[in-house]
C-alpha positions in Angstrom: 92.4 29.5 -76.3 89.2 27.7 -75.6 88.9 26.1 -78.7 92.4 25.3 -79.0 91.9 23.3 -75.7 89.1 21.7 -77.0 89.9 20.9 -80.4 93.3 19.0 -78.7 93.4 15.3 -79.1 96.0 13.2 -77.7 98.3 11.6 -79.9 98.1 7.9 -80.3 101.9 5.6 -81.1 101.6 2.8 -82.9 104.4 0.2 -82.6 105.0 -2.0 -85.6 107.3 -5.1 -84.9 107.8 -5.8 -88.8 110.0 -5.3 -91.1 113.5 -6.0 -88.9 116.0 -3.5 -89.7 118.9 -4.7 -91.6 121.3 -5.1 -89.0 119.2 -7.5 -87.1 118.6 -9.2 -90.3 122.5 -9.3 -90.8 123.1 -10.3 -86.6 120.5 -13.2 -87.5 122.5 -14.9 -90.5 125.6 -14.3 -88.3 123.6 -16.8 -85.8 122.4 -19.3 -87.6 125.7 -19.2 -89.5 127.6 -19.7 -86.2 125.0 -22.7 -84.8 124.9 -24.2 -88.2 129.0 -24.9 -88.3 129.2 -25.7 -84.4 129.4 -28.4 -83.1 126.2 -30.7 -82.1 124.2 -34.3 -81.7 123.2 -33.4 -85.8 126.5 -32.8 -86.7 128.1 -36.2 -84.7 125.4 -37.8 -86.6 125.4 -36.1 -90.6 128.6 -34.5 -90.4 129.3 -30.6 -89.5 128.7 -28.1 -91.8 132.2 -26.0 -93.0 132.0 -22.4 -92.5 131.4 -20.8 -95.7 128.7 -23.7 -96.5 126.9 -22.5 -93.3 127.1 -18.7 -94.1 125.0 -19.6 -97.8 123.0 -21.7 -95.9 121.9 -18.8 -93.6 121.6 -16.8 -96.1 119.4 -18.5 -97.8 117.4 -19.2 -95.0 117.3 -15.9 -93.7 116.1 -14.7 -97.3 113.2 -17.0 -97.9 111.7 -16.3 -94.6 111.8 -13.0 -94.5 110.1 -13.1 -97.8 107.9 -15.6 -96.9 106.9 -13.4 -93.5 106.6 -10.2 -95.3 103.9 -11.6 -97.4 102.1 -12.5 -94.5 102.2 -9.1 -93.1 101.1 -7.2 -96.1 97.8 -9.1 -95.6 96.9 -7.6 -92.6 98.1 -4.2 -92.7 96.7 -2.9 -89.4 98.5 -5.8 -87.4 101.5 -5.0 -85.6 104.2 -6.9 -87.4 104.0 -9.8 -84.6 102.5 -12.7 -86.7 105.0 -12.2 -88.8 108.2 -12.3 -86.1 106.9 -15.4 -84.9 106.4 -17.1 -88.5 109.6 -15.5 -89.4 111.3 -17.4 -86.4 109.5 -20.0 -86.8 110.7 -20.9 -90.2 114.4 -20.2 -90.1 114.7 -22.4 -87.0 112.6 -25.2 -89.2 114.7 -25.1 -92.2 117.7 -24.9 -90.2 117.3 -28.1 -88.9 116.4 -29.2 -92.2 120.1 -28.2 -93.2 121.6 -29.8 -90.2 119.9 -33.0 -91.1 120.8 -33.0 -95.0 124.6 -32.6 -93.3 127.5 -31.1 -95.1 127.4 -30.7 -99.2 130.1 -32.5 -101.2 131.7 -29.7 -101.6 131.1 -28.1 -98.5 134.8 -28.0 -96.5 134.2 -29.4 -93.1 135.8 -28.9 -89.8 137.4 -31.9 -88.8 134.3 -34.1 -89.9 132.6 -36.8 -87.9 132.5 -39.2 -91.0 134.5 -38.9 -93.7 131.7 -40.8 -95.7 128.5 -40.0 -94.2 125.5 -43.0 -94.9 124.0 -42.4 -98.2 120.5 -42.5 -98.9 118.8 -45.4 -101.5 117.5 -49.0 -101.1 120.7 -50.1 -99.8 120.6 -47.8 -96.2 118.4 -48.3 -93.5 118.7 -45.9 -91.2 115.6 -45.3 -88.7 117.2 -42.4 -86.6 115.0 -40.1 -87.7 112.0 -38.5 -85.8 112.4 -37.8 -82.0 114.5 -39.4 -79.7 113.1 -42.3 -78.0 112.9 -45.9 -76.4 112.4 -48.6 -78.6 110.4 -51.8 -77.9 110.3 -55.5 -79.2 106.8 -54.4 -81.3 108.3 -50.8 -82.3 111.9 -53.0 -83.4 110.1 -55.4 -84.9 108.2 -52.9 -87.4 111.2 -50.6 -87.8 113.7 -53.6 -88.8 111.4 -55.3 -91.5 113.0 -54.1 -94.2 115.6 -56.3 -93.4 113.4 -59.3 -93.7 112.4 -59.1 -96.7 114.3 -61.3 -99.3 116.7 -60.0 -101.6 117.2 -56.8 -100.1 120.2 -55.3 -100.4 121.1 -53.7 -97.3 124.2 -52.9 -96.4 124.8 -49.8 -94.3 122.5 -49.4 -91.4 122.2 -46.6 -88.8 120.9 -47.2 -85.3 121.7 -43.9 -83.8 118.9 -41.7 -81.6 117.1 -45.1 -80.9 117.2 -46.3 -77.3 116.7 -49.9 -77.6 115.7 -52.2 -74.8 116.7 -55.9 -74.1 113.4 -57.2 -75.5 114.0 -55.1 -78.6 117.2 -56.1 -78.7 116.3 -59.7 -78.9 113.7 -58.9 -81.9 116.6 -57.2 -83.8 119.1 -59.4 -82.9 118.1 -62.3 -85.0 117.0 -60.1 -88.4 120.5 -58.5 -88.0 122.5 -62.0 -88.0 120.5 -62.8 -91.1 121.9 -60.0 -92.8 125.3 -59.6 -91.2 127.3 -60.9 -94.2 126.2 -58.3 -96.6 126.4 -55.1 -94.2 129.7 -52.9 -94.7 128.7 -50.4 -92.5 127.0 -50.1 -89.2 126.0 -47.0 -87.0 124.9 -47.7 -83.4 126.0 -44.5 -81.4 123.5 -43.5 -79.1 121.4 -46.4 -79.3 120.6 -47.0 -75.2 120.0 -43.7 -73.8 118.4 -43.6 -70.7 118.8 -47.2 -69.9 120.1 -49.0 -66.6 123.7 -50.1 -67.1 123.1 -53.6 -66.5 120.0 -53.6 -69.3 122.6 -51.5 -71.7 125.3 -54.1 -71.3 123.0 -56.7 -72.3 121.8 -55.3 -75.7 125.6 -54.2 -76.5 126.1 -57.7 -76.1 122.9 -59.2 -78.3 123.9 -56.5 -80.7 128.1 -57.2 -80.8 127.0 -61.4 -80.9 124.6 -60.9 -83.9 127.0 -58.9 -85.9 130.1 -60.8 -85.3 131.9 -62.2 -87.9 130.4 -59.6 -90.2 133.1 -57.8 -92.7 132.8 -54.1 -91.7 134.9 -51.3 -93.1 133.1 -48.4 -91.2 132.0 -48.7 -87.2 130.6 -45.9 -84.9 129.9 -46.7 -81.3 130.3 -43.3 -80.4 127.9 -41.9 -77.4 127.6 -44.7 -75.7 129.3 -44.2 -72.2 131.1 -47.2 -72.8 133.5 -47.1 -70.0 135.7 -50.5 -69.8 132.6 -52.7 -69.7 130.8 -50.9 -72.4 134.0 -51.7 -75.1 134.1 -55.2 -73.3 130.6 -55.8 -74.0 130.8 -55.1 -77.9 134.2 -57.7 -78.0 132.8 -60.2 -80.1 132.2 -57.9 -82.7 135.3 -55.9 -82.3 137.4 -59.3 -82.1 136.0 -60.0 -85.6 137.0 -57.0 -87.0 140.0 -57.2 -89.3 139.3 -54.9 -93.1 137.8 -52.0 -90.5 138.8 -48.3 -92.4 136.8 -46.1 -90.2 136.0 -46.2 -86.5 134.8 -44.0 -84.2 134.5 -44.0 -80.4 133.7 -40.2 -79.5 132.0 -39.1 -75.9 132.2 -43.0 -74.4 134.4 -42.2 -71.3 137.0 -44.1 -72.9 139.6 -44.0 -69.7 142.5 -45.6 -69.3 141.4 -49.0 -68.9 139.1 -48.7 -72.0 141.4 -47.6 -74.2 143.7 -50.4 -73.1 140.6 -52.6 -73.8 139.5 -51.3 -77.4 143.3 -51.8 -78.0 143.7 -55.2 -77.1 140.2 -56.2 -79.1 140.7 -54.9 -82.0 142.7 -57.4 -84.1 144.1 -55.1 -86.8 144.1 -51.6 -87.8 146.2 -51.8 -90.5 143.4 -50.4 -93.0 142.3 -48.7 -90.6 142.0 -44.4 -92.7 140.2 -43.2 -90.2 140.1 -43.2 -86.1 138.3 -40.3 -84.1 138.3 -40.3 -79.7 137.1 -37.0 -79.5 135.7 -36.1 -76.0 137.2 -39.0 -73.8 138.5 -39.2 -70.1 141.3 -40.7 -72.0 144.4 -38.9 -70.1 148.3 -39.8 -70.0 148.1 -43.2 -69.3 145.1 -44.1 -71.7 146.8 -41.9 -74.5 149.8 -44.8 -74.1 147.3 -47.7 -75.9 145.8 -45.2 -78.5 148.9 -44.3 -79.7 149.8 -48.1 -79.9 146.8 -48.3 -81.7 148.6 -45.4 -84.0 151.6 -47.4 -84.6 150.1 -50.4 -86.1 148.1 -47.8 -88.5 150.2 -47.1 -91.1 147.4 -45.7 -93.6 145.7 -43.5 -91.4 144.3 -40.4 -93.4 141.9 -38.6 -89.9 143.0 -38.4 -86.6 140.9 -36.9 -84.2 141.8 -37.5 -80.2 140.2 -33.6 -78.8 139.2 -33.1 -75.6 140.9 -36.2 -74.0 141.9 -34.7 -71.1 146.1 -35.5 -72.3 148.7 -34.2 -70.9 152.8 -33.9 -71.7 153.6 -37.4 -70.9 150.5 -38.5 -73.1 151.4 -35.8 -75.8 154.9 -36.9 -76.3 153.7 -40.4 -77.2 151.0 -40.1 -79.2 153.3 -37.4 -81.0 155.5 -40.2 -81.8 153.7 -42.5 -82.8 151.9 -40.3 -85.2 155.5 -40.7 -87.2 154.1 -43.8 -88.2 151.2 -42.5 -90.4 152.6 -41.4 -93.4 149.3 -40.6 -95.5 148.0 -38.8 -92.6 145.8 -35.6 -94.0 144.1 -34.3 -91.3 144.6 -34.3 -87.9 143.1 -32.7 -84.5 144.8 -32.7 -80.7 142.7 -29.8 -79.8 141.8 -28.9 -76.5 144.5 -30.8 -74.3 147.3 -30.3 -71.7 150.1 -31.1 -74.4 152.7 -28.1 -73.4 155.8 -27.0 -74.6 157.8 -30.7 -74.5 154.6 -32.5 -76.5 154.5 -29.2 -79.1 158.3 -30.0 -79.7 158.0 -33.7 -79.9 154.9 -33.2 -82.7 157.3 -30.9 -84.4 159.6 -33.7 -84.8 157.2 -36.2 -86.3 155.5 -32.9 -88.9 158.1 -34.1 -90.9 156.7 -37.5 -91.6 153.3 -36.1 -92.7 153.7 -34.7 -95.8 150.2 -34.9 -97.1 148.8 -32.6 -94.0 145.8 -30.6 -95.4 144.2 -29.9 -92.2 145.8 -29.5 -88.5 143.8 -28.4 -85.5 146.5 -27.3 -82.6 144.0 -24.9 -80.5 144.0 -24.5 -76.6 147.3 -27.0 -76.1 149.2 -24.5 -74.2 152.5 -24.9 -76.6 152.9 -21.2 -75.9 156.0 -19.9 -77.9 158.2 -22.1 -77.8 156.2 -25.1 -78.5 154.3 -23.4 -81.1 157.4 -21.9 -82.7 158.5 -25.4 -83.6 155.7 -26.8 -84.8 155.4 -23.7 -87.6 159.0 -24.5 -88.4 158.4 -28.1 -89.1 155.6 -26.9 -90.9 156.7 -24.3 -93.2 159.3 -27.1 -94.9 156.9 -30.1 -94.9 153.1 -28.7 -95.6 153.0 -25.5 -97.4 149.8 -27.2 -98.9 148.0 -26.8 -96.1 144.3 -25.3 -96.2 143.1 -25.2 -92.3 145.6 -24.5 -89.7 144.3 -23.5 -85.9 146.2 -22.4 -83.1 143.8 -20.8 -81.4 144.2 -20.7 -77.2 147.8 -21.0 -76.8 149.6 -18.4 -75.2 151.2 -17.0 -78.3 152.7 -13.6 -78.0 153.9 -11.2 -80.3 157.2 -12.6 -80.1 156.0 -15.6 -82.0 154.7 -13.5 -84.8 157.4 -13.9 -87.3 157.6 -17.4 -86.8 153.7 -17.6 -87.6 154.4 -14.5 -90.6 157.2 -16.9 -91.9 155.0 -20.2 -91.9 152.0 -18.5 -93.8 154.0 -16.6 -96.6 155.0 -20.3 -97.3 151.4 -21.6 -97.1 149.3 -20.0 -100.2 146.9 -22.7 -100.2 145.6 -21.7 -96.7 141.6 -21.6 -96.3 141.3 -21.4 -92.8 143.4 -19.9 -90.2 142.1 -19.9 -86.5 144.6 -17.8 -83.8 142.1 -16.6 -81.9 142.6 -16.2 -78.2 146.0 -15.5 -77.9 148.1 -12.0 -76.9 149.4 -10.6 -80.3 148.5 -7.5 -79.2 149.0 -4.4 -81.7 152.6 -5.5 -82.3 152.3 -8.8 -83.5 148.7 -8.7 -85.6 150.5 -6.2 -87.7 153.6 -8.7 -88.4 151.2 -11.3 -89.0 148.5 -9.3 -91.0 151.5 -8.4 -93.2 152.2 -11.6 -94.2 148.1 -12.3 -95.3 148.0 -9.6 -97.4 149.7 -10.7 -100.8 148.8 -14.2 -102.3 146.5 -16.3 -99.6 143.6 -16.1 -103.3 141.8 -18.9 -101.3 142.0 -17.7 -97.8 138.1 -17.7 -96.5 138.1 -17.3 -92.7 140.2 -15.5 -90.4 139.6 -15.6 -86.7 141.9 -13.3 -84.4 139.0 -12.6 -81.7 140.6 -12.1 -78.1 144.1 -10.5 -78.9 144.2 -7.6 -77.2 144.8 -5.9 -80.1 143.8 -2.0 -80.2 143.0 0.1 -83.1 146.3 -0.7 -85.4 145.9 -4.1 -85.5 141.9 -3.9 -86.7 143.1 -1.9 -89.5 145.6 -4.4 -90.4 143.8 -7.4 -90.3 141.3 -5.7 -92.5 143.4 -4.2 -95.3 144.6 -7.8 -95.2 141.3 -9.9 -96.6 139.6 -6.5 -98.1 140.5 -7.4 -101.3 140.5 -11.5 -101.2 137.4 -12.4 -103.6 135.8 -15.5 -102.0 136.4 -14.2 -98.2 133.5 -15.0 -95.9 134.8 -13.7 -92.2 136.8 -12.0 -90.3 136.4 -12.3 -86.8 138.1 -9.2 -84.8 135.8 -9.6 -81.2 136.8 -9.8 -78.2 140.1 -7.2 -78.7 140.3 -3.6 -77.7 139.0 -1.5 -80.7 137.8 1.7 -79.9 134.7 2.9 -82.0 137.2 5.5 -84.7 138.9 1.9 -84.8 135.9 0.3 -86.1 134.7 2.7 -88.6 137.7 2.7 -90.0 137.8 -1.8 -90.3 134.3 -0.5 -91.6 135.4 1.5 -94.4 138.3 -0.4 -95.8 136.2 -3.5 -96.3 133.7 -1.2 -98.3 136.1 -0.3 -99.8 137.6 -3.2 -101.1 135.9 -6.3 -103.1 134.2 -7.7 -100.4 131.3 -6.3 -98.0 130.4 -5.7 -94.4 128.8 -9.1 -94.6 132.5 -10.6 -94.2 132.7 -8.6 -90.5 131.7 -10.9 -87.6 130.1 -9.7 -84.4 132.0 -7.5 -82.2 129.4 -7.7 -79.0 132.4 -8.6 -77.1 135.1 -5.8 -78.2 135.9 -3.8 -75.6 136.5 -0.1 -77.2 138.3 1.1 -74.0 140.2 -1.3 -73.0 143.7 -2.0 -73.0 146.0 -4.9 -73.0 148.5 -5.8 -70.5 152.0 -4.9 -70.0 154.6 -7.1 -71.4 156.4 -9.0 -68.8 154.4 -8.1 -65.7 154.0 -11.1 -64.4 157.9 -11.7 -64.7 158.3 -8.2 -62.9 155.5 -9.5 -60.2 157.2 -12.3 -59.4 160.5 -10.4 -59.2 159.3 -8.4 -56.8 157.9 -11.3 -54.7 161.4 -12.6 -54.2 162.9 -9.2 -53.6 160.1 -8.4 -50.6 160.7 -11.7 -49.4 163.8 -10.7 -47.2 162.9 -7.1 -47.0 159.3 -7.7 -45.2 160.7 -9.5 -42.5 161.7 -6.2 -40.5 158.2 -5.1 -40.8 156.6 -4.8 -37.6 153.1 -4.0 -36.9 152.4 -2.8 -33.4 149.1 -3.4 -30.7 148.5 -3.2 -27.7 146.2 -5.2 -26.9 143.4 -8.3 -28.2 140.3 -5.6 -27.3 142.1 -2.8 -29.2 141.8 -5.2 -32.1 137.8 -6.3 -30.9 137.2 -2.6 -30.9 138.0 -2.1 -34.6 139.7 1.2 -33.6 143.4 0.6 -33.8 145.6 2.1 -35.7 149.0 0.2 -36.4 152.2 2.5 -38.0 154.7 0.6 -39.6 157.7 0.3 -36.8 160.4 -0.7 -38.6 161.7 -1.5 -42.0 159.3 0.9 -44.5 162.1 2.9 -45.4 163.4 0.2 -47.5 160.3 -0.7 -49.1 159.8 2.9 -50.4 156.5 2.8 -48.6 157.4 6.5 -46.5 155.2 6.3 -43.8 152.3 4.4 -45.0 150.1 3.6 -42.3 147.4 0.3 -42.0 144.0 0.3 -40.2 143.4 -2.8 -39.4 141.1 -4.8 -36.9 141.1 -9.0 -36.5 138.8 -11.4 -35.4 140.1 -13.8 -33.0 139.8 -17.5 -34.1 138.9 -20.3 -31.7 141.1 -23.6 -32.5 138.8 -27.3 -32.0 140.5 -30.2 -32.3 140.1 -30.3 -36.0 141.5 -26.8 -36.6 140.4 -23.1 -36.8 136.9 -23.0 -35.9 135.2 -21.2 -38.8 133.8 -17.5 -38.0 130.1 -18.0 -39.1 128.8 -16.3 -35.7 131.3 -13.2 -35.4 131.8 -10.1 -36.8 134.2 -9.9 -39.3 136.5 -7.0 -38.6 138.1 -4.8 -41.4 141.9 -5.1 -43.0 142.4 -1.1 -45.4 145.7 -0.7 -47.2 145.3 2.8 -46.3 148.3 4.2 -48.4 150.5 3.0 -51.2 153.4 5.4 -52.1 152.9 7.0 -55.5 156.5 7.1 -56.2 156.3 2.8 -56.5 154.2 0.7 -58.3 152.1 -1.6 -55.6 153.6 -4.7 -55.0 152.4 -7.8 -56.3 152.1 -9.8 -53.2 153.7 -8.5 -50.1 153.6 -10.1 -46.5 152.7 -8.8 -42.8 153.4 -10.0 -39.2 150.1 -9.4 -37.5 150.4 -8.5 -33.7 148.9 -10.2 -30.5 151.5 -12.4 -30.2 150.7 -14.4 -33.3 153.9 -14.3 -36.1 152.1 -16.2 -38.7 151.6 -14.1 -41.9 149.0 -13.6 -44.5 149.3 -13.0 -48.2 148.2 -9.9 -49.0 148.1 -7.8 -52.4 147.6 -3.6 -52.1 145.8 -2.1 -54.8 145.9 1.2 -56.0 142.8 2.0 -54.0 141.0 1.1 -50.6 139.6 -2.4 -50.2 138.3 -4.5 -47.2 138.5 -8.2 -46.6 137.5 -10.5 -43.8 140.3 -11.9 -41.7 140.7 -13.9 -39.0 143.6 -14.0 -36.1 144.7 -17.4 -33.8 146.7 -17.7 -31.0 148.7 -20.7 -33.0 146.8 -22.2 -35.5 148.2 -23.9 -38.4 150.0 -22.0 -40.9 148.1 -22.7 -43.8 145.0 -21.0 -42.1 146.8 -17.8 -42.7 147.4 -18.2 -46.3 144.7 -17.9 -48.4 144.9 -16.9 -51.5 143.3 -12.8 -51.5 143.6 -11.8 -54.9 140.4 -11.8 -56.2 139.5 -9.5 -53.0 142.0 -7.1 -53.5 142.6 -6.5 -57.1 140.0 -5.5 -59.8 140.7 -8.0 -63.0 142.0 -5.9 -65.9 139.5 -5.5 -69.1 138.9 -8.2 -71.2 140.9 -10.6 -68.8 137.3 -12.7 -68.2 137.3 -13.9 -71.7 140.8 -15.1 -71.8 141.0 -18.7 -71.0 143.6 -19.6 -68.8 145.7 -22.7 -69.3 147.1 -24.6 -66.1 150.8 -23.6 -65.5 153.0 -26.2 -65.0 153.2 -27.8 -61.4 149.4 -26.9 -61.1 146.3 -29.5 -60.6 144.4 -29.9 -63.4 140.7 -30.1 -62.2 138.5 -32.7 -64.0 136.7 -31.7 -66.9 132.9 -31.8 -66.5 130.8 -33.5 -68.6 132.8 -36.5 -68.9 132.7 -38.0 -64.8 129.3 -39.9 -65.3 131.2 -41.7 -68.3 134.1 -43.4 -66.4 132.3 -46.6 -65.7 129.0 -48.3 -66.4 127.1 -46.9 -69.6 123.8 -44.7 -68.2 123.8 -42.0 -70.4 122.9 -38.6 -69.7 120.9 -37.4 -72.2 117.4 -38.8 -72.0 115.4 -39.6 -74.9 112.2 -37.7 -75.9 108.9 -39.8 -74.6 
């Protein structure tokens, strides 16, 4: 035993960091895949990347440098893999932005693209946006502009944009650009004084807008630029001049009302005009009144894009109309505004007119059924050739499934289809999986993600692309599949033609969850009314102001529970006096906040929604108050007479535990509501400081 004891050695663990496994291999193409195709300042500026070009992209990306890491690890065997993480991360997030820079292949199918004919490379583009962000001077203009100079050159697309020029070296590059002005077709200058002080901004839009005027431009991007009315004002000579323009784009410029009402007046014609993009604009109702006279007068507009422009019904309803009027429109994008049901229908009405739609981008416009019900009508008769349709965010319920079933058995052609983050629940993803599953050869994405779908649904979706050759992903997150729910999506795609590699992340399914009941909020409000009448019999008893100080009392219903079916429930209950000022309720930051228990909620109801209490010591004023199915506590306060409103705040989020899943739903203003300004976009209603600061 002695020897064994001293022939024992303790064992030594070596941790080895390389290779990855293959599922974090797979989660990282899934990542680069997702930030390759969203969204960004590369894609504004070389176009965004479509889906299934990203995926190959990643791919590829992922494979070199995990080839290119390994053989740096098998030269030093007795490291611990960590040389090789860091070079492997290193490189993929390198040639990524190598990819993002290159922008999308011909071939590659965009998302609603930022320029429909991105700047080409060759003798006859300048284009010194590249390197790092920062401010240019008269010496740095000077040296990057000299090309220009030189005679002969043939010059005739040029692209400011990630430059932050100054007034000197706007003076510099004034002069060289009028020299060339009559030759130049097209002409980039987004995002060209970042960081500068409005008054300095103005002034170079205006060297820049008198140098170029007069020239014949048929592509125009002033995009980034928190314009604001004075910023589109400042660039009117050039605008004014403008009459063979095909493309423009003003995107993120706080184009508000009075801006939009500016770029419309300036611009002289747009009857060539193919292609006109306001994405990201404090545009709202009344600004969405010029832009769509700016739609009316043109007639050969191909791309459309006016997302995130804060436009609501009044707005929709116009611009839907005057959409009527662009005949060779084939693809357009209203996403992420307050259109509602009326601006769904109006749209539906003008579908009609479009019959060359390729692409439509409908997502979080709160059409809900009805709206969106219409708009697949007027779609299924006038663009069965569509390729991307997206409805994501827009309250659609299962009853709208065979509406959206009867529009996609029409549409074979479809590439795309986007209804993520709406309730279809188990009932309606089988309907509509249904229809997917014969025909649909090209279909290449499908995102359902946040449906509340359960198990069922999962397996539908599934059997549905299984067997598509040329599918890339289905995206199932965010629902309520429970693990036997996923193995089973699992094993149908293996075994079909295509692989796991088509499965997106499901980091956000939620295997025990469960959705909502149909109609509750109907039946909430329902009983809102009912209790309205009943609750005002219901008493609640106290003797005195210190029995409520004490935080001992207990209060029995008096009166009236029998007819709420609440048997004799009792309440603890304790309230904190509140001292009126002459401004109102004085606020409790120095007392003790005393406790309010629903005690008891009879088993043989369901608890109310909202119900309402007289509280004692004199003061009738009520508070909202919703019982859950267990215990809670809440602060409350109790005046002699203070103002009503002081005993109406809104408890809900005190009382009641949100249901699963219910945090990733995003929820649409009802109607009636206020619609809280959108950030981001504040800092560009007036003057032109931008926020993004250049790199030094």
């Amino acid at each position: 035993m002695d020897s064994a004891s001293q022939d024992f050695q303790p064992r030594t663990f070596s941790i080895k960091l390389w290779p990855p496994s293959e599922s974090t291999r797979l989660m990282l193409v899934e990542r680069m895949t997702k930030n390759l195709s969203t969204e960004s300042i590369f894609s504004r500026k070389y176009g965004l990347l479509g889906k299934e070009e990203a995926h190959e992209n990643a791919k590829r990306i992922e494979q070199l440098c995990f080839t290119s890491a390994d053989e740096h690890f098998k030269k030093e065997p007795d490291g611990d893999g960590s040389s090789a993480v860091q070079l492997y991360a290193k490189d993929t997030s390198k040639m990524m932005l190598e990819v993002l820079k290159k922008g999308p292949g011909i071939t590659a199918e965009s998302e609603a693209p930022v320029a429909d004919t991105p700047l080409e490379s060759g003798d006859t583009v300048l284009d010194v946006s590249g390197g790092k962000r920062a401010f240019i001077e008269a010496d740095e203009a000077k040296e990057l502009l000299s090309p220009l100079t030189k005679p002969g050159n043939s010059y005739k697309r040029i692209c400011f944009s990630n430059r932050s020029f100054g007034v000197d070296a706007a003076n510099v590059a004034g002069p060289i650009l009028e020299s060339v002005k009559n030759q130049l077709t097209e002409v980039d200058v987004s995002d060209f004084v970042a960081g500068r002080p409005e008054d300095g901004a103005l002034d170079v839009m205006r060297i820049f807008s008198k140098a170029l005027e007069g020239s014949v431009l048929r592509y125009l991007n002033i995009s980034d630029n928190a314009l604001g009315e004075k910023g589109v004002r400042a660039f009117s000579e050039l605008l004014k001049s403008q009459e063979n323009l095909e493309e423009l784009y003003v995107m993120n410029d706080g184009i508000s009302e009075d801006a939009a009402k500016a770029l419309s007046e300036l611009i002289p014609s747009t009857e060539k005009l193919k292609v006109l993009h306001f994405h990201n604009n404090m545009t709202g109702d009344e600004g969405a009144v010029y832009v769509a006279e700016m739609v009316k007068r043109s007639p050969n507009l191909e791309s459309f894009r006016c997302s995130a422009t804060r436009i609501g019904s009044d707005g929709g309803v116009a611009l839907s109309e005057a959409l009527g009027a662009c005949t060779h429109l084939k693809k357009l994008d209203l996403r992420d505004n307050l259109f509602g049901v009326d601006a769904g229908i109006a749209l539906s009405k003008t579908l009609p007119n479009l019959p060359d739609l390729v692409e439509i981008y409908l997502s979080d416009l709160n059409l809900e059924n009805k709206g969106t019900i219409a708009v697949l009508n007027a779609l299924k008769q006038s663009a069965p050739q569509l390729e991307v349709l997206e409805l994501a965010g827009n309250e659609i319920n299962a009853k709208a499934a065979p509406a959206v079933a009867e529009c996609l058995a029409a549409m074979q052609s479809l590439k795309k289809l986007i209804l993520a983050e709406n309730e279809l629940k188990d009932e309606g993803a089988v309907i509509i999986a249904k229809s997917l599953e014969d025909g649909h050869a090209d279909l290449k994405e499908l995102d359902v993600s946040a449906n509340m779908f359960q198990r069922v649904g999962a397996r539908c979706f599934a059997r549905a692309v299984a067997n598509k050759s040329g599918f890339v992903l289905l995206n199932i997150n965010g629902n309520f599949i429970s693990d036997e729910g996923i193995d089973e999506v699992k094993d149908i795609l293996k075994a079909g033609k295509n692989s796991l590699d088509v499965l997106g992340s499901l980091d956000e399914n939620d295997p025990e969850g469960e959705p909502d009941e149909d109609d509750e909020d109907a039946e909430n409000e329902d009983d809102e009314d009912e209790l309205d009448s009943k609750l005002q019999n219901v008493q609640i008893s106290a003797s005195s102001d210190s029995d409520f100080r004490n935080g001992s009392r207990k209060a029995q219903i008096s009166r009236g529970s029998k007819h709420l079916g609440l048997g004799q429930s009792q309440i603890h209950f304790c309230c904190l006096p509140v001292r009126s000022g002459p401004s109102g309720p004085e606020p409790p930051q120095n007392r003790t906040p005393h406790e309010v228990k629903v005690e008891h909620v009879s088993p043989q109801r369901r608890p109310f929604q909202n119900f309402e209490i007289a509280l004692g010591a004199g003061a009738k004023q009520r508070r909202s108050v919703r019982p859950p199915l267990s215990s809670h506590r809440l602060t409350a306060g109790l005046a002699a007479r203070p103002p009503l409103d002081t005993f109406r705040p809104r408890l809900a989020d005190a009382l009641s535990a949100p249901q699963a899943g219910a945090e990733r739903r995003r929820r649409r203003p009802r109607a009636g509501e206020e619609i809280q300004p959108r950030a981001g976009n504040d800092a560009r209603s007036s003057g032109t400081r931008s926020s993004r600061q250049p790199d030094l």
